[in-house]
C-alpha positions in Angstrom: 0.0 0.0 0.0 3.0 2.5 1.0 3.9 2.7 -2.7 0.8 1.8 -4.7 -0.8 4.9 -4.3 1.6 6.9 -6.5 0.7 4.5 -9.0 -2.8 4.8 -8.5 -2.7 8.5 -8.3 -1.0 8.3 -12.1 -3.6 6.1 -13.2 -6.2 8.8 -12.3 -4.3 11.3 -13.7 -4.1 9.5 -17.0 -7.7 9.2 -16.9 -8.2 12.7 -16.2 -5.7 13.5 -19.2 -8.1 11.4 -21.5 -10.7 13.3 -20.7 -9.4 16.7 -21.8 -8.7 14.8 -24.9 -12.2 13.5 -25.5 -13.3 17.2 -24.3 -11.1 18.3 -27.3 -12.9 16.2 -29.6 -16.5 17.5 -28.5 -15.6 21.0 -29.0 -14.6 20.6 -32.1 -10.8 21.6 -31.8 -8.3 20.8 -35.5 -6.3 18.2 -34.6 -9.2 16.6 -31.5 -10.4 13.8 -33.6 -6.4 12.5 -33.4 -5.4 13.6 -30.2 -8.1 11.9 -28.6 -7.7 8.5 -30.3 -4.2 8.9 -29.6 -4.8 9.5 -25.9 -7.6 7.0 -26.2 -5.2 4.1 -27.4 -2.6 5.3 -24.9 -5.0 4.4 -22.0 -5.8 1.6 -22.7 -2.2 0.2 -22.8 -1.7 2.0 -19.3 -4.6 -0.4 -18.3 -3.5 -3.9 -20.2 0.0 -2.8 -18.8 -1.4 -1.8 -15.0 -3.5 -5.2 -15.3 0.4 -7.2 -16.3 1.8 -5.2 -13.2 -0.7 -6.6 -10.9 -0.7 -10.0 -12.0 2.7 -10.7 -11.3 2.8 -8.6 -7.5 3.8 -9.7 -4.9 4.4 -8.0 -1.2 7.0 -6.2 -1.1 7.6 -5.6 -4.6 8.0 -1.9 -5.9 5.3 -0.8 -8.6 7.6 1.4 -10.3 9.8 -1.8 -11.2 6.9 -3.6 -11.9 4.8 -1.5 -13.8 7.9 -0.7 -16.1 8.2 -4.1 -16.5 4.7 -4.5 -17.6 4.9 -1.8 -20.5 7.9 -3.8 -21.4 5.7 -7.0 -21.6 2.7 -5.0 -23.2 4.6 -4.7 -26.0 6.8 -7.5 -26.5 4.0 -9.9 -26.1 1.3 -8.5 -28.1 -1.0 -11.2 -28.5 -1.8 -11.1 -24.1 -2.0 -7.7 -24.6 -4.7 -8.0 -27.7 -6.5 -10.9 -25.2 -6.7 -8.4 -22.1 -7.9 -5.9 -24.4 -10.7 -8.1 -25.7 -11.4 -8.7 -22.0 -12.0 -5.4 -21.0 -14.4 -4.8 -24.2 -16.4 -7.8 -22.7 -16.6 -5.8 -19.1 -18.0 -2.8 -21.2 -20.0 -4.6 -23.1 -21.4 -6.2 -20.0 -21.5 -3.2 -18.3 -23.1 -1.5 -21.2 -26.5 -4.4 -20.9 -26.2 -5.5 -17.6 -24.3 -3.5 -15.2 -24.3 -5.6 -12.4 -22.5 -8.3 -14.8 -19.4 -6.2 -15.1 -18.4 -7.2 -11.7 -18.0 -10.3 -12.4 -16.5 -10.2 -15.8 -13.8 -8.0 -13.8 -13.0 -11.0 -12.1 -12.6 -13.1 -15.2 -10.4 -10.4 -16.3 -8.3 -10.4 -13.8 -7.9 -14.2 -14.1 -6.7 -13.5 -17.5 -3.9 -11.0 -16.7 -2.6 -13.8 -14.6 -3.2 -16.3 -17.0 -1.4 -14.4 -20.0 1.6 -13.5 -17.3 2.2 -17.3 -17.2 2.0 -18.1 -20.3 4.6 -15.5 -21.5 6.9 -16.5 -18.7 6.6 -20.2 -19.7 7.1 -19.1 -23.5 10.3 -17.2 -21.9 12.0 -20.5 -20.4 
């Protein structure tokens, strides 16, 4: 807890960043339409790579190492990134019919992040 709320706090801050993006695109700015995609697609590799960082935690471990680490993994492994991505369209998707399904699709998710984390340090070996 002593460190993760740094990361946390840059998480919401990247969330908040986003949103001037997408606030961009509403009003109309030259340029919005790319800015926000591009701040769009940057978000969600913060989240596949915040979701890598998490599976592989343990106590004691420092986020910044891990969450590094992740971004490394994010890209070098593109196909568990592409599967957590596909995840998180089915918690919006659930959450978009059914809200109270999205909680438990987050679960599944997170299942996943560990599940992909494995297999790309078996594929390492």
């Amino acid at each position: 807890m002593r460190g993760g709320w740094l990361a946390g706090l840059f998480g919401w801050a990247a969330v908040a960043a986003v949103w001037v993006d997408v606030q961009a695109v509403r009003a109309g700015l030259p340029g919005g339409p790319l800015v926000g995609a591009i701040g769009l697609f940057a978000l969600i590799g913060l989240v596949v790579a915040g979701l890598r960082a998490a599976a592989v935690w343990r106590p004691g471990d420092a986020w910044r190492t891990l969450l590094a680490a992740a971004g490394r993994r994010t890209v070098r492994d593109p196909a568990g990134s592409f599967l957590l991505v596909g995840g998180l369209a089915v918690v919006a998707v659930s959450a978009w019919v059914i809200a109270p399904f999205a909680v438990p699709v987050l679960g599944t998710v997170t299942a996943a992040a560990v599940a992909v984390e494995e297999r790309y340090r078996r594929r390492r070996r």
